[in-house]
Z-matrix of the N, CA and C atoms (Angstrom, degrees):
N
C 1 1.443
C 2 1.532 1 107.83
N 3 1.110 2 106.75 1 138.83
C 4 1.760 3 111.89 2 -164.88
C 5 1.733 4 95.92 3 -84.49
N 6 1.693 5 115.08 4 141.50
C 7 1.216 6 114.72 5 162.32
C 8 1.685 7 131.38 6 -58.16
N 9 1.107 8 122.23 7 164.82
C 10 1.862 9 120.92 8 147.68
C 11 1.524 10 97.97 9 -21.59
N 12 1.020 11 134.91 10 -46.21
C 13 1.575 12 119.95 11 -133.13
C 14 1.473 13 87.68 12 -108.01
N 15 0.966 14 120.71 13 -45.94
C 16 1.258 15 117.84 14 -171.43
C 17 1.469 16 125.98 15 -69.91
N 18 1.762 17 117.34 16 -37.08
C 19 1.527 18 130.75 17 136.69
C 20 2.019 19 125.32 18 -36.77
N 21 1.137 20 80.66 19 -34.19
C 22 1.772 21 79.32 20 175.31
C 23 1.266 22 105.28 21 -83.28
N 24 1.284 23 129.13 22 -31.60
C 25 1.840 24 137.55 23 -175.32
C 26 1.585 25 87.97 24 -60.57
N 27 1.387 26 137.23 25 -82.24
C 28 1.199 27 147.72 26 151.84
C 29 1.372 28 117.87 27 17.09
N 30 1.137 29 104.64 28 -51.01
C 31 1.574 30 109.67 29 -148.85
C 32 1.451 31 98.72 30 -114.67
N 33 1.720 32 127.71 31 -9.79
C 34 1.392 33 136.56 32 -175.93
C 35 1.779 34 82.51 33 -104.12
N 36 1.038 35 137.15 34 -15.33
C 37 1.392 36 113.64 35 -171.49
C 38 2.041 37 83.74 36 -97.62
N 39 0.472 38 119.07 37 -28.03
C 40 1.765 39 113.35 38 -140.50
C 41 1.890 40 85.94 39 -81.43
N 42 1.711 41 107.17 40 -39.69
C 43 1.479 42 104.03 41 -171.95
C 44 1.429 43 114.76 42 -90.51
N 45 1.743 44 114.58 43 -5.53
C 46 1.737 45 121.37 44 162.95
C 47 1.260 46 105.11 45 -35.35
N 48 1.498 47 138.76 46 -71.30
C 49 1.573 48 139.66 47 -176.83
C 50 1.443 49 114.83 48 -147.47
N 51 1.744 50 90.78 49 118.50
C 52 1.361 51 86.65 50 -148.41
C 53 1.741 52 88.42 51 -105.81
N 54 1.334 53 109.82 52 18.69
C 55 1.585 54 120.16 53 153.15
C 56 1.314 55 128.80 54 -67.06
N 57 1.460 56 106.54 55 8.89
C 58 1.474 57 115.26 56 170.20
C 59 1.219 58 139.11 57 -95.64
N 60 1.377 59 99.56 58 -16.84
C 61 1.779 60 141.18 59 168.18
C 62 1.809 61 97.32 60 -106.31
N 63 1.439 62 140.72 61 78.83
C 64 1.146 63 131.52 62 162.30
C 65 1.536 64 99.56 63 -54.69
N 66 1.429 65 115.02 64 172.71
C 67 1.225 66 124.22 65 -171.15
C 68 1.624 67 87.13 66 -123.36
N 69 1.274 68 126.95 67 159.94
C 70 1.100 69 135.64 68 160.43
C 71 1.712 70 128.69 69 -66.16
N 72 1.255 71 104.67 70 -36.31
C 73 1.821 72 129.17 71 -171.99
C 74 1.245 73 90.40 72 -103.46
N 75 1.401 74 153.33 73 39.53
C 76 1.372 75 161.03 74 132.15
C 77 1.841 76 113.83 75 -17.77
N 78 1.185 77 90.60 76 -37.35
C 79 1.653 78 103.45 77 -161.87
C 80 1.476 79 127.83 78 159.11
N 81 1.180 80 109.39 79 -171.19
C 82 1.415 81 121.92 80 -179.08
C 83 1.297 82 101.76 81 -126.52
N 84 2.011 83 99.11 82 131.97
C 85 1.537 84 108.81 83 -155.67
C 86 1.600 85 105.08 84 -110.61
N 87 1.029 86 136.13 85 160.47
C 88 1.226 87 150.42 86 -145.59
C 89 1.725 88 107.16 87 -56.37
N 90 2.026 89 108.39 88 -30.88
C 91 1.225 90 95.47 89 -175.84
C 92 1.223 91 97.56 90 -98.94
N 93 1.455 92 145.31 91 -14.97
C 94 1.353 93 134.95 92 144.92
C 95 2.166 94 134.09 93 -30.55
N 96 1.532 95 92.97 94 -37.14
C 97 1.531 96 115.87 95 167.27
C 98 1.434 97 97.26 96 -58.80
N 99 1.603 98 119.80 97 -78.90
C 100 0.952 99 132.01 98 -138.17
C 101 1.644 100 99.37 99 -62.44
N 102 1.760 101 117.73 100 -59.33
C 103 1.474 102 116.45 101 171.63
C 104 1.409 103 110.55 102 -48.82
N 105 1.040 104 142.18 103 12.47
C 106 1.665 105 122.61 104 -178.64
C 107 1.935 106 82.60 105 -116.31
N 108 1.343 107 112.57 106 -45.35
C 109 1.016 108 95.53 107 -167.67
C 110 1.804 109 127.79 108 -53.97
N 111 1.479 110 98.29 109 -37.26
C 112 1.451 111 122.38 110 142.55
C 113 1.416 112 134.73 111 -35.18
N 114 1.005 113 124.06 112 -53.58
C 115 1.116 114 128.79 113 125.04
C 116 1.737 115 140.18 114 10.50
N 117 1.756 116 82.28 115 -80.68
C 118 1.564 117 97.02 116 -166.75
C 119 1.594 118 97.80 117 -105.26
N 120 1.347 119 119.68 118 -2.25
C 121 1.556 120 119.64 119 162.36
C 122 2.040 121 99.42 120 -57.37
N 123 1.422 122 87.35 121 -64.21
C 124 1.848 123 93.21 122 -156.09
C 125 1.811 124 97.51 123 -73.27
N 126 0.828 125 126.15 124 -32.72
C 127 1.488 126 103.97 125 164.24
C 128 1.268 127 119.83 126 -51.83
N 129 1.626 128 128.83 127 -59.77
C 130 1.607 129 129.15 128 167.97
C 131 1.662 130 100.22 129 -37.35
N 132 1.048 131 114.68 130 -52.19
C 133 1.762 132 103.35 131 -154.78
C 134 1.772 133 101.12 132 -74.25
N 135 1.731 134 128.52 133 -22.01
C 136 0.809 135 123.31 134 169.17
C 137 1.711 136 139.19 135 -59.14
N 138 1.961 137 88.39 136 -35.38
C 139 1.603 138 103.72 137 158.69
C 140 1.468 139 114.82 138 -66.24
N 141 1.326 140 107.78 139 -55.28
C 142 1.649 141 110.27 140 -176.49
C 143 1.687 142 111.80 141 -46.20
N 144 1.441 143 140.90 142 -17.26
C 145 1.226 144 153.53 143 177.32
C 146 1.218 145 109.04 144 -105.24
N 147 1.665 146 131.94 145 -35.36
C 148 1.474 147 98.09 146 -176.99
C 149 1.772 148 91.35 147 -118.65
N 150 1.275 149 142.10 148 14.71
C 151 1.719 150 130.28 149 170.89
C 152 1.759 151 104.62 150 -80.33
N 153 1.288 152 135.49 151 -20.04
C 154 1.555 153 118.26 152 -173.07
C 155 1.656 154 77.63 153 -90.92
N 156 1.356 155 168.13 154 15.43
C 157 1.473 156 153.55 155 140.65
C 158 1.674 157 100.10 156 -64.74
N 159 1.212 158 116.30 157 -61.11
C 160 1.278 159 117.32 158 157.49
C 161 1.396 160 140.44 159 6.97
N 162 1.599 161 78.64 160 -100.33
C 163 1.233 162 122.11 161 149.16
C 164 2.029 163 108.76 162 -6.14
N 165 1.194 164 92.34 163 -94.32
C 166 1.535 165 131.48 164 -176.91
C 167 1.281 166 98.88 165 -40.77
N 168 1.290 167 129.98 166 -42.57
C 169 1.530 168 153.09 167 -177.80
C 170 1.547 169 117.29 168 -53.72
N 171 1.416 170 101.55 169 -67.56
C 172 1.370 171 117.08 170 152.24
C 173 1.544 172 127.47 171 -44.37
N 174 0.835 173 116.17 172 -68.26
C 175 1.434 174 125.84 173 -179.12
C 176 1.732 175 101.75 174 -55.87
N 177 1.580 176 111.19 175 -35.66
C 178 1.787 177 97.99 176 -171.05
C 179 1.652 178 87.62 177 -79.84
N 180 0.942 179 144.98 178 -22.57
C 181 1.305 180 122.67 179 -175.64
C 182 1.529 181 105.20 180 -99.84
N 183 1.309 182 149.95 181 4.57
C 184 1.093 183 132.64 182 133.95
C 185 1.829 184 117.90 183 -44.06
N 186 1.704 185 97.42 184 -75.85
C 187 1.482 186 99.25 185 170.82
C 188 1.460 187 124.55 186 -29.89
N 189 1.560 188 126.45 187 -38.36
C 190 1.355 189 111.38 188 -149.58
C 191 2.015 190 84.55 189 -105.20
N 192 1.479 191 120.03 190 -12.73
C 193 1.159 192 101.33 191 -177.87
C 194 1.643 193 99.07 192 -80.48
N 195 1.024 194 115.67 193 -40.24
C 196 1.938 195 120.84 194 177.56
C 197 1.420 196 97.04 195 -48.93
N 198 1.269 197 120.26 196 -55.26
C 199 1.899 198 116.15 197 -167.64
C 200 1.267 199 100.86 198 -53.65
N 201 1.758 200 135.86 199 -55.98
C 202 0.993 201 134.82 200 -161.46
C 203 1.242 202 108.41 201 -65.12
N 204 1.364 203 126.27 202 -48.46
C 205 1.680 204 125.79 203 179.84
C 206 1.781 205 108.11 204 -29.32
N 207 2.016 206 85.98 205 -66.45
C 208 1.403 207 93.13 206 -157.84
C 209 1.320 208 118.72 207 -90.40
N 210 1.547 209 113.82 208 48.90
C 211 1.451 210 104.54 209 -175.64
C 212 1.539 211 79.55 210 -89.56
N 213 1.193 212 111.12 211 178.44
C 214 1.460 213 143.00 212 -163.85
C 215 1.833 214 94.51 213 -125.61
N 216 1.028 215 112.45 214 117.11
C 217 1.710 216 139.22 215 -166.01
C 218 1.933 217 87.53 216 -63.14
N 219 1.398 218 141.13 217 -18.94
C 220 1.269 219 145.97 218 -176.19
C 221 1.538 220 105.31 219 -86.32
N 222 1.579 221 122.82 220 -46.56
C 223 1.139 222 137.19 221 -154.50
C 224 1.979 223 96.36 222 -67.23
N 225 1.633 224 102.72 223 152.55
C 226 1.907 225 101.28 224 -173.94
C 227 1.573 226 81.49 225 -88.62
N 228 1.627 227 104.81 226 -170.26
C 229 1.153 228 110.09 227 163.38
C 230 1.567 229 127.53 228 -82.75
N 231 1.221 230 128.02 229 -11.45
C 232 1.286 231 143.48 230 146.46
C 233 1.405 232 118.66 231 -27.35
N 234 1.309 233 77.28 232 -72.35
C 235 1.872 234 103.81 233 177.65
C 236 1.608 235 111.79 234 -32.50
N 237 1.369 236 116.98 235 -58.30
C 238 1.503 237 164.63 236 151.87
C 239 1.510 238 117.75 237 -21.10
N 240 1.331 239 104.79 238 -42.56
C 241 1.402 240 124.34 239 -164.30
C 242 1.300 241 102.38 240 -106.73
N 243 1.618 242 126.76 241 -48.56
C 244 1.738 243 136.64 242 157.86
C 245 1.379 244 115.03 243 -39.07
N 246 1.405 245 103.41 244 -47.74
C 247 1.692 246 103.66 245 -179.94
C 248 1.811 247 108.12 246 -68.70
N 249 1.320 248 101.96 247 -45.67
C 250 1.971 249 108.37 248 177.53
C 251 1.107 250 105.66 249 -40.68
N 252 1.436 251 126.87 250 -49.01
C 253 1.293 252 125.47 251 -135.58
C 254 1.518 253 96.03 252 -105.16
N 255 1.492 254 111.55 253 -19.92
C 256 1.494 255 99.40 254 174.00
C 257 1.684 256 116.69 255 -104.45
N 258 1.913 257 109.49 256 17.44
C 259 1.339 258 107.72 257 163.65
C 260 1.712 259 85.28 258 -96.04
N 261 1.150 260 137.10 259 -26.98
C 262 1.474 261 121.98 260 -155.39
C 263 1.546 262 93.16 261 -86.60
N 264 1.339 263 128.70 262 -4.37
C 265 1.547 264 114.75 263 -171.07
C 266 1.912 265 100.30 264 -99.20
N 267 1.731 266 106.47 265 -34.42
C 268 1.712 267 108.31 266 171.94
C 269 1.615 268 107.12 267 -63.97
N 270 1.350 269 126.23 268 -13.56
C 271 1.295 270 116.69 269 172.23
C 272 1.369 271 102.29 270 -115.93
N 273 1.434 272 139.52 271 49.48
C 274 1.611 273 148.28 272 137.05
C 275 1.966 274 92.75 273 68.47
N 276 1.236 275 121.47 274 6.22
C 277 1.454 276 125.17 275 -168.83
C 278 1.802 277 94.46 276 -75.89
N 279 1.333 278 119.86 277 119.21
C 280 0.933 279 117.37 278 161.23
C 281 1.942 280 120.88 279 -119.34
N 282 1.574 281 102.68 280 120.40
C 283 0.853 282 114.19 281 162.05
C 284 1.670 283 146.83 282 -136.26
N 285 1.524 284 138.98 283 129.39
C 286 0.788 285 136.46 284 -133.11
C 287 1.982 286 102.54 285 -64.56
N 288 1.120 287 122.64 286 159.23
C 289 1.166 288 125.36 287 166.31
C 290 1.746 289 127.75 288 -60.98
N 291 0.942 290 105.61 289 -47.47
C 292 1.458 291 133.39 290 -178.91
C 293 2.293 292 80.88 291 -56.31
N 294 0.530 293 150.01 292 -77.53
C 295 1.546 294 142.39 293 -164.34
C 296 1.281 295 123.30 294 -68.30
N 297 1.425 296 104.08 295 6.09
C 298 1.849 297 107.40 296 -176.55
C 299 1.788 298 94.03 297 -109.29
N 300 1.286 299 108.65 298 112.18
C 301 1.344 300 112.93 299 133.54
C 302 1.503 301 154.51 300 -102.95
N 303 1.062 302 120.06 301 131.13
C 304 1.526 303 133.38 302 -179.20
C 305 1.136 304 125.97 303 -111.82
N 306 1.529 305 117.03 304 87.71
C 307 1.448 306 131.12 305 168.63
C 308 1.713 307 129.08 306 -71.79
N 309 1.024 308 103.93 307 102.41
C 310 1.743 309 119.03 308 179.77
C 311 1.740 310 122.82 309 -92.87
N 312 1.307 311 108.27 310 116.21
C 313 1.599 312 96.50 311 -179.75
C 314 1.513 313 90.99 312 -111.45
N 315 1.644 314 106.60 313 117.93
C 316 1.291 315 94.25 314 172.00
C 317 1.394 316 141.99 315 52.41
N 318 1.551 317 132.26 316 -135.60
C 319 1.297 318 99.43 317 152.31
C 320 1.688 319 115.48 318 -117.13
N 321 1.403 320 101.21 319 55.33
C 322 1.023 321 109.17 320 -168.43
C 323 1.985 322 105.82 321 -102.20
N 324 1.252 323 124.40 322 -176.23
C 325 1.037 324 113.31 323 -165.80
C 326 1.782 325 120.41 324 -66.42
N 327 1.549 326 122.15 325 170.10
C 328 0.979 327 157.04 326 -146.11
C 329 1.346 328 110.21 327 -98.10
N 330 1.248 329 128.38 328 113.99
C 331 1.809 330 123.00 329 158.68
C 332 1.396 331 112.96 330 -136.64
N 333 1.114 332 103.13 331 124.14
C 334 1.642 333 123.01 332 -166.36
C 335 1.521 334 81.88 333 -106.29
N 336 1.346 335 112.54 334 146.98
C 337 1.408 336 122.42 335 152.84
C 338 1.660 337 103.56 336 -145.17
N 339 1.410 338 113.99 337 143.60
C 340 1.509 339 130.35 338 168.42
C 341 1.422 340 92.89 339 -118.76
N 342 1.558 341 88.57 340 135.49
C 343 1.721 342 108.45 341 170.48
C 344 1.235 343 112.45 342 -152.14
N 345 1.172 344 108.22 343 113.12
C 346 1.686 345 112.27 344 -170.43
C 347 1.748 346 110.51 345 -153.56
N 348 1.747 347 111.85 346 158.45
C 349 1.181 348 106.17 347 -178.72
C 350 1.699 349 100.13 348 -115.88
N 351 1.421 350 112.67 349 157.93
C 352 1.798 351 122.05 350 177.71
C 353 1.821 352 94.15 351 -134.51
N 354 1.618 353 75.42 352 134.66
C 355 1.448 354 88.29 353 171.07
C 356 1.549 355 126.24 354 -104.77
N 357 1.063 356 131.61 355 110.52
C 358 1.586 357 128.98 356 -166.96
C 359 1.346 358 101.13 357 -106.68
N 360 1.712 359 122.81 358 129.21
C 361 1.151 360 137.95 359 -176.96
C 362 1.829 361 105.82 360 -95.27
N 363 1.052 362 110.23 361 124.29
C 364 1.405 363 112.24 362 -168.89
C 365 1.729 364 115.62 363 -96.37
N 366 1.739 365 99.69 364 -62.21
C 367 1.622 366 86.17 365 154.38
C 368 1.808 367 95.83 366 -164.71
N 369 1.206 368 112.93 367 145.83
C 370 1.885 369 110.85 368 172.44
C 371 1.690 370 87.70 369 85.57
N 372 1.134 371 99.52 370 -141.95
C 373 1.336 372 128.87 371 170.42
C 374 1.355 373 114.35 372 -72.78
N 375 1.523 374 127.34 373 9.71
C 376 1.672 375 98.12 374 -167.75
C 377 1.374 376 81.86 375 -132.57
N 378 1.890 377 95.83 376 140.26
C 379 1.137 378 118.01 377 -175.74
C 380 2.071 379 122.49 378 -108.06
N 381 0.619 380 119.61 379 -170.68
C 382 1.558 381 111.84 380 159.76
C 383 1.762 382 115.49 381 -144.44
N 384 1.184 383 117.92 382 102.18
C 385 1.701 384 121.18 383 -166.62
C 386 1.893 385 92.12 384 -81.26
N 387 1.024 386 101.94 385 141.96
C 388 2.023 387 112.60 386 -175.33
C 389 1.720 388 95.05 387 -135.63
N 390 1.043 389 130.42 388 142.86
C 391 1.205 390 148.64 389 -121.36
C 392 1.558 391 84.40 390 -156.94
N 393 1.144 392 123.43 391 118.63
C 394 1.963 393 120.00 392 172.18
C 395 2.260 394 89.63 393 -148.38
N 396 1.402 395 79.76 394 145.47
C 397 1.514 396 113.67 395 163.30
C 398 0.899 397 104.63 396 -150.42
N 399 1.475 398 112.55 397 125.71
C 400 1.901 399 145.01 398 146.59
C 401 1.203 400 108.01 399 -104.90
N 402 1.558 401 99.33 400 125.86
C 403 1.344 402 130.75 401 171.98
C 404 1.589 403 113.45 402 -103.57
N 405 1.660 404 135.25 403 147.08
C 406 1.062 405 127.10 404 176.99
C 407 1.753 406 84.33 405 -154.08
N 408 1.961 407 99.63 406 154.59
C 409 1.420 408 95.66 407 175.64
C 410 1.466 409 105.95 408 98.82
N 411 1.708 410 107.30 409 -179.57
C 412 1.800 411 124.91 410 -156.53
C 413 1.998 412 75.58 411 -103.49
């Protein structure tokens, strides 16, 4: 059985370079870098293509919940729909007519609904279709 002294000899040679024993879990190696970086390229570029739909999303349902508040219980739905379309044109929002509805009881309250689909092309042939409804109003 080896002494104190002879265990410490042991144990001062073994921790001199301990680059002689590589470890396996050392790190992450150059093609490990590179796939993450890959990675986190095409995720960024995926936001950068579908957040201004978003974007646009938000903002049409601000507008159409503000329109609905402040329609005026006198105003037709025309009336209603002229004013939408000329807050949706000061915010560059373009959307087709055929998908805006405006339900009027009388002169009772207001329900605007937008329902529409956007198509975002991602890369080649492949696209991503996003599906949005804004609601404003009782």
């Amino acid at each position: 059985m080896p002494g104190p002294v002879q265990w410490l000899r042991n144990r001062e040679r073994l921790s001199v370079n301990p680059s002689a024993n590589p470890s396996p879990e050392a790190g992450i190696g150059l093609i490990g870098v590179i796939f993450w970086i890959l990675i986190l390229v095409l995720v960024i570029a995926f936001v950068v293509k579908v957040m201004p739909s978003y974007y646009d999303y938000w903002s049409l349902q601000n507008i159409v919940k503000q329109q609905a508040q402040q329609a005026a219980p006198e105003e037709s739905a025309g009336q209603i729909l002229y004013n939408l379309n000329g807050r949706l044109g000061v915010a560059m929002i373009h959307i087709p007519q055929k998908d805006i509805v405006i339900e009027k009881a009388g002169n009772g309250p207001v329900l605007i609904t937008v329902t529409y689909d956007k198509i975002v092309p991602l890369a080649g042939n492949m696209s991503l279709l996003l599906h949005f409804q804004a609601k404003g109003g009782h």
